[in-house]
Structure formats: structure tokens, C-alpha cells
Residue frames relative to the residue before (quaternion, step in Angstrom):
aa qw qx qy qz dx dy dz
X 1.0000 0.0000 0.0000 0.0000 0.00 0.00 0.00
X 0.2933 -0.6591 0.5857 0.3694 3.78 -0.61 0.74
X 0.3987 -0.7312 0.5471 0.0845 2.68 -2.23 0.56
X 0.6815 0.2083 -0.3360 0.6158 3.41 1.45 0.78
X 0.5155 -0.7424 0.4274 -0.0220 2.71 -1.79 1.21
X 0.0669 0.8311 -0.5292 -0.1574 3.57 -0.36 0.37
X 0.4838 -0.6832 0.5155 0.1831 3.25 -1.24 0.98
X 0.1101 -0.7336 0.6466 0.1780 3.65 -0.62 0.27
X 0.2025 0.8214 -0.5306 -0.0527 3.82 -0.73 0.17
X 0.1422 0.7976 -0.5800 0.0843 3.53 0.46 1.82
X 0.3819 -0.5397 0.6918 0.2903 3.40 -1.56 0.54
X 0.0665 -0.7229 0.6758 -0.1278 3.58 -1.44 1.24
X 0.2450 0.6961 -0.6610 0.1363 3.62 0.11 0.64
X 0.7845 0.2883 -0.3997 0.3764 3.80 0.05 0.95
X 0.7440 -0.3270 0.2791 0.5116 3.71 -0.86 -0.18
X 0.7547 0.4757 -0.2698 0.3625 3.26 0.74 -2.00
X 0.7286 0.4168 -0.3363 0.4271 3.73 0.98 -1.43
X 0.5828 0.5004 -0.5154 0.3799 3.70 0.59 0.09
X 0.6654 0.3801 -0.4828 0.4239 3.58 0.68 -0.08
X 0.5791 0.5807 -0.4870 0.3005 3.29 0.86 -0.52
X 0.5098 0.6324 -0.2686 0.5177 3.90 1.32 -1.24
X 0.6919 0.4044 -0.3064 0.5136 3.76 0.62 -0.91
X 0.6392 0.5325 -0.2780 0.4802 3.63 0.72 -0.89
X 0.8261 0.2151 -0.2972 0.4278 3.52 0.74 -0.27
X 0.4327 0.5129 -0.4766 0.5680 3.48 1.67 0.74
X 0.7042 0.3567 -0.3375 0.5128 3.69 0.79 -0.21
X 0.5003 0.6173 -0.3513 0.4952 3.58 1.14 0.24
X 0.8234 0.1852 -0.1771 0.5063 3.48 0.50 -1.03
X 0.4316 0.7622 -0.3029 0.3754 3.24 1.50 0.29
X 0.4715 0.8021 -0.3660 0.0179 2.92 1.36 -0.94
X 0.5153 -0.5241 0.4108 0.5394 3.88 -0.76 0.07
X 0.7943 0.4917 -0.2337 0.2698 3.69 0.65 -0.96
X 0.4469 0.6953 -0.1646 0.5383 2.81 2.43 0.35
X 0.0599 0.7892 -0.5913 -0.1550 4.20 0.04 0.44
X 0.4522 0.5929 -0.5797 0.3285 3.90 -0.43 1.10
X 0.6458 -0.5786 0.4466 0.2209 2.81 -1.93 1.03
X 0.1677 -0.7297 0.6527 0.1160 3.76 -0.34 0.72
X 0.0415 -0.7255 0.6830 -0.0732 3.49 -1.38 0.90
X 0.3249 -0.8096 0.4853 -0.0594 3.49 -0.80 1.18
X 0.5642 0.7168 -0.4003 0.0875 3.46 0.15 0.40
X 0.6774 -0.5538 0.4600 0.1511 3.24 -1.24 -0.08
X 0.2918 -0.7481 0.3262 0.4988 3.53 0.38 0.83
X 0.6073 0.4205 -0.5200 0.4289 3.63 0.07 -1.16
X 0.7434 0.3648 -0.4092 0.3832 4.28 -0.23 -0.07
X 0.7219 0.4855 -0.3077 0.3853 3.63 0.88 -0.15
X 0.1876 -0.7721 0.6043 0.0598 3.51 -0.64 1.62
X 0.7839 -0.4051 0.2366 0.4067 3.62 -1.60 0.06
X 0.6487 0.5744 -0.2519 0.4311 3.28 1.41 -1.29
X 0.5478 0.4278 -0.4801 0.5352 3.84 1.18 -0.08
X 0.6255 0.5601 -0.4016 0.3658 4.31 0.65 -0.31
X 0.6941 0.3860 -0.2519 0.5530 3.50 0.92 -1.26
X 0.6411 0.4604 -0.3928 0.4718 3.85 0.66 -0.33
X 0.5784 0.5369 -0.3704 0.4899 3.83 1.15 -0.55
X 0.5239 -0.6116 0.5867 0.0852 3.49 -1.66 0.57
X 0.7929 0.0948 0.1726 0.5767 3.23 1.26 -1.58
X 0.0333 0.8128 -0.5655 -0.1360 3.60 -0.35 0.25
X 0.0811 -0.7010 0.7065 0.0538 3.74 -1.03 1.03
X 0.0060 0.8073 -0.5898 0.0211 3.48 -1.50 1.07
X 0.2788 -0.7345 0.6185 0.0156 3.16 -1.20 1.28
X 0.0513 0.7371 -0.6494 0.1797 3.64 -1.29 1.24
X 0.2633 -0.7085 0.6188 0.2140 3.01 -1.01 1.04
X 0.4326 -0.5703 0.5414 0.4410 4.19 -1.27 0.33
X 0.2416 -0.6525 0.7161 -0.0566 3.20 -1.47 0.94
X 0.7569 -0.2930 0.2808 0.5122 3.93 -0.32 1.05
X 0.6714 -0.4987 0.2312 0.4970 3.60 0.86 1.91
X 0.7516 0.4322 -0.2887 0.4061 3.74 0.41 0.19
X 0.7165 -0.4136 0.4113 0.3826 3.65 -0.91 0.42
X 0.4393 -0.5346 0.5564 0.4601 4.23 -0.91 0.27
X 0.7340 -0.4404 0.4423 0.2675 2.66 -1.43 0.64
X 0.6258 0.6194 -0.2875 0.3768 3.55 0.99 -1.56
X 0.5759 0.7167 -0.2339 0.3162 3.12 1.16 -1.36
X 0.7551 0.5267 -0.0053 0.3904 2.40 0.80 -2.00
X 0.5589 0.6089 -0.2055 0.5241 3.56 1.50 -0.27
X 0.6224 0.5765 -0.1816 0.4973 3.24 1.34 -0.97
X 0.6337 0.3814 -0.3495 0.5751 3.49 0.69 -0.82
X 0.7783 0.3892 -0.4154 0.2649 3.78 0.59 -1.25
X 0.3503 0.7446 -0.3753 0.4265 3.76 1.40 -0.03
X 0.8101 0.2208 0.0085 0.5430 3.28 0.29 -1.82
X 0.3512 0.7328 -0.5506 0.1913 3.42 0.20 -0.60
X 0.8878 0.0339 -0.1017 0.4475 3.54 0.02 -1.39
X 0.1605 0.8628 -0.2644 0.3998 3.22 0.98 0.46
X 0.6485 -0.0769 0.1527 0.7418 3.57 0.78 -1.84
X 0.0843 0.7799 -0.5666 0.2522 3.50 0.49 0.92
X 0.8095 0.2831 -0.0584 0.5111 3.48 0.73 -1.20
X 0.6922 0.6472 -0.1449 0.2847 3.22 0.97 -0.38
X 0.7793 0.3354 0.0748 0.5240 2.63 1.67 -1.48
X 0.0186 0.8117 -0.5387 0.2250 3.04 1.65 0.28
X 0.9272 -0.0934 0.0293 0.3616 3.43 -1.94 0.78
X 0.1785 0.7718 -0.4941 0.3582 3.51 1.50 1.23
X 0.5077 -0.7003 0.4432 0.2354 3.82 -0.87 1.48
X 0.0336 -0.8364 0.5234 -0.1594 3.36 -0.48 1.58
X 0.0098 0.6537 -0.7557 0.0376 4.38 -0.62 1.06
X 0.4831 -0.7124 0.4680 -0.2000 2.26 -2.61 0.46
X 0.2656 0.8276 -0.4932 0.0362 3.69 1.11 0.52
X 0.0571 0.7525 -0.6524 -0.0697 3.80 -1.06 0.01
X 0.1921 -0.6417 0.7294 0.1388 3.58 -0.61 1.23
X 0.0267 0.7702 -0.6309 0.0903 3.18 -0.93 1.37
X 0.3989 -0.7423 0.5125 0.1650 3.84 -1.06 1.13
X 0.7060 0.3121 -0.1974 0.6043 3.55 1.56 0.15
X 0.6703 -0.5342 0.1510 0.4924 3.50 -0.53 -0.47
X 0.5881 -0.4371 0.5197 0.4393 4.15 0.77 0.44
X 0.7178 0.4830 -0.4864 0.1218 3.68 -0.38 -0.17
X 0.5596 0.5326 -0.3948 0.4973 3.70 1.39 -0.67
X 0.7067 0.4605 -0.2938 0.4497 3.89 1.16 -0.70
X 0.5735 0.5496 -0.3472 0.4984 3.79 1.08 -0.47
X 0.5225 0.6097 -0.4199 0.4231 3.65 1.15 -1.22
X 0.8224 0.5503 -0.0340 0.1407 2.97 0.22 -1.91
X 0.5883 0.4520 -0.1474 0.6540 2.98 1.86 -0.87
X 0.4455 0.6577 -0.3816 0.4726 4.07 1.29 -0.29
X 0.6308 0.7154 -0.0555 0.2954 2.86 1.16 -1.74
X 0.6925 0.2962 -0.0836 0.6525 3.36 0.67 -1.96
X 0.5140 0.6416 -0.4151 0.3897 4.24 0.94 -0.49
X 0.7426 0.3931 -0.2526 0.4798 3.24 0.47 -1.49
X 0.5190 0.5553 -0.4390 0.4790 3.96 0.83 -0.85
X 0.7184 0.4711 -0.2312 0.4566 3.63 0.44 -1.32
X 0.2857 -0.7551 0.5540 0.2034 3.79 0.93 -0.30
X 0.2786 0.6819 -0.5537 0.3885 3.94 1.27 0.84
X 0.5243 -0.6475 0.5529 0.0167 2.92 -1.35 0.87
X 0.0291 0.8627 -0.5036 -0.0344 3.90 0.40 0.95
X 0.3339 -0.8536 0.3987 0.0296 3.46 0.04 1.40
X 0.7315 0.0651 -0.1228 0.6676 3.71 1.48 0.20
X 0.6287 -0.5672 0.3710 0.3812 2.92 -1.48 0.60
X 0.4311 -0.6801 0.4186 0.4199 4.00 -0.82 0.28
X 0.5091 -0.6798 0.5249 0.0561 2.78 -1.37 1.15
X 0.1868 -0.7822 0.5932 -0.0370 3.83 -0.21 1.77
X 0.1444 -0.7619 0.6284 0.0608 3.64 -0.68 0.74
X 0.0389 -0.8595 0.4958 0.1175 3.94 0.74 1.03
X 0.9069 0.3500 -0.0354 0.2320 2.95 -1.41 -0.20
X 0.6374 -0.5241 0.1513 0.5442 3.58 -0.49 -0.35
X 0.7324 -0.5533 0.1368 0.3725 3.12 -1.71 0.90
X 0.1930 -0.8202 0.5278 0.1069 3.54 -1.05 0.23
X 0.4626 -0.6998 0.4077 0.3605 3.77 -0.05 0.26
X 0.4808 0.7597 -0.2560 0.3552 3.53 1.27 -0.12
X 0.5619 0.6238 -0.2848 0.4626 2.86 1.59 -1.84
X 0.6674 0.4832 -0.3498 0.4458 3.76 0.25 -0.88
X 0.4553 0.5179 -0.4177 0.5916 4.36 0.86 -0.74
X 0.8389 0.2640 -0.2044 0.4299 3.43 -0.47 -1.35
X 0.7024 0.5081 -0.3773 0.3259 3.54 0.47 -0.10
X 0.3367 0.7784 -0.1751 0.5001 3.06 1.96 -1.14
X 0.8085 0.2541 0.0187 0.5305 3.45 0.04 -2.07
X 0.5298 0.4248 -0.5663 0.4672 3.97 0.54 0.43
X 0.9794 -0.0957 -0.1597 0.0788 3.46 1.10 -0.70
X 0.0580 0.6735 -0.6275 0.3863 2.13 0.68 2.28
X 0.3818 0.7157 -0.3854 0.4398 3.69 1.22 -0.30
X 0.7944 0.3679 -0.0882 0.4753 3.40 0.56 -1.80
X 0.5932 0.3910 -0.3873 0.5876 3.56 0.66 -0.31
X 0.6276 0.5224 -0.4372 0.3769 3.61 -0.15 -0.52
X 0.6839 0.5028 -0.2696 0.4548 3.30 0.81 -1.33
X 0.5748 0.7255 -0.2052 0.3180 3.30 1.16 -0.96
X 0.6382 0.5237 -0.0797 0.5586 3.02 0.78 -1.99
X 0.7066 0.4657 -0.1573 0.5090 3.88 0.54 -1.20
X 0.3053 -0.7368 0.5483 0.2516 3.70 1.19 -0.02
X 0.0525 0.8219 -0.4936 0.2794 3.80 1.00 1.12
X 0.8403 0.2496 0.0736 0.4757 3.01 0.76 -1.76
């Protein structure tokens, strides 16, 4: 049975961002990979899934240049919570974004650096209109992050 856990926590309110969420549970999933994968949704993810997690990968769609809202709930939930705990705790980035990701990337930098997490790749901006790629590259951030994980990388 592995002994570390990543957390996945992607907001998906459409067809496209649920594959993208699935793609990065089948990413860090890999067979060639031994870690716990964890799926959730922000509105379903309390503090006690962070401090029990190893790694945390997050998915957000932009919302009027700015993280979802949903998102944005999530941090205000957990935030102080695993504040102390989790300190320099392995932390990626996707955002399927209909503009260019920067008012949402800012923003999430932002509540990171407060959190003293540790973001372990550059974030990953899906612009513009969908593309079947997004789900490759999303896939391969995390398998990227589990690996690193599993390998005590991170």
C-alpha cells in the first residue's frame, strides 16, 4: 500500500474541465506510480484532507480574470487551519482559462506564498479555446507531481 498521498482538488463545472480533473487522476495514477490519489472537488475538500495529503495539485477554471469562486472558498475554509502544519507542502497548478490566467495565477501565488507551500512547477494556463491537448498537459503535470512525490523529490 503506498504511503503518500496526493490530493487532487479540481473545480469542473463543464464537460471539458472534468476531463481535464480525470486526466490528472489518471496522471498521478499512473501504474508505474505507488501513491494514494484523491479526487476532490473544492466545495468537498476540508482541512483534514490537506494535513493528511503529501502533495496538493489544483485545478480552476478563470472566472472574470480571477480564480472560481469555488476555489476561492476552498482556501477560505482551509486556509488557517493547515497554516502551521503544512508549511513548504508540494503544491501545482492547472487553470483552464478563457483569457490569459494572469489575474487568477496572481491570486493563487498570493494565498501560496501566505500558506508558505511550495509550488513545484510552473502553473499551467490552458488559454483560450478548448483544445484536446489541455488534458496531455494536464495528465503529465500530474504525473510529474506524484512522481516527485513518491521519490521523496518534493
Amino acid at each position: 500500500m503506498a504511503s503518500k498521498t496526493l490530493l487532487i482538488v479540481a473545480h469542473a463545472p463543464s464537460f471539458n474541465t472534468q476531463k481535464l480533473a480525470q486526466a490528472a487522476y489518471e496522471g498521478a495514477s499512473h501504474s508505474d506510480i505507488d501513491i494514494n490519489v484523491i479526487l476532490k472537488s473544492p466545495q468537498d475538500t476540508h482541512p483534514e484532507d490537506i494535513l493528511t495529503a503529501d502533495a496538493v495539485l489544483l485545478g480552476t477554471t478563470e472566472n472574470l480574470a480571477y480564480m472560481a469562486g469555488l476555489t476561492k472558498d476552498f482556501f477560505d475554509r482551509c486556509y488557517y487551519s493547515v497554516l502551521e502544519q503544512k508549511q513548504g507542502l508540494p503544491f501545482a497548478l492547472y487553470i483552464r482559462a478563457g483569457h490569459d490566467g494572469t489575474g487568477t495565477t496572481l491570486a493563487i501565488k498570493a494565498i501560496i506564498t501566505g500558506l508558505r507551500w511550495n509550488q513545484i512547477q510552473d502553473t499551467l494556463v490552458l488559454k483560450g479555446d478548448w483544445q484536446e491537448s489541455f488534458t496531455h498537459q494536464v495528465e503529465e503535470l500530474a504525473m510529474t507531481l506524484a512522481a516527485g512525490v513518491e521519490a521523496g523529490i518534493y
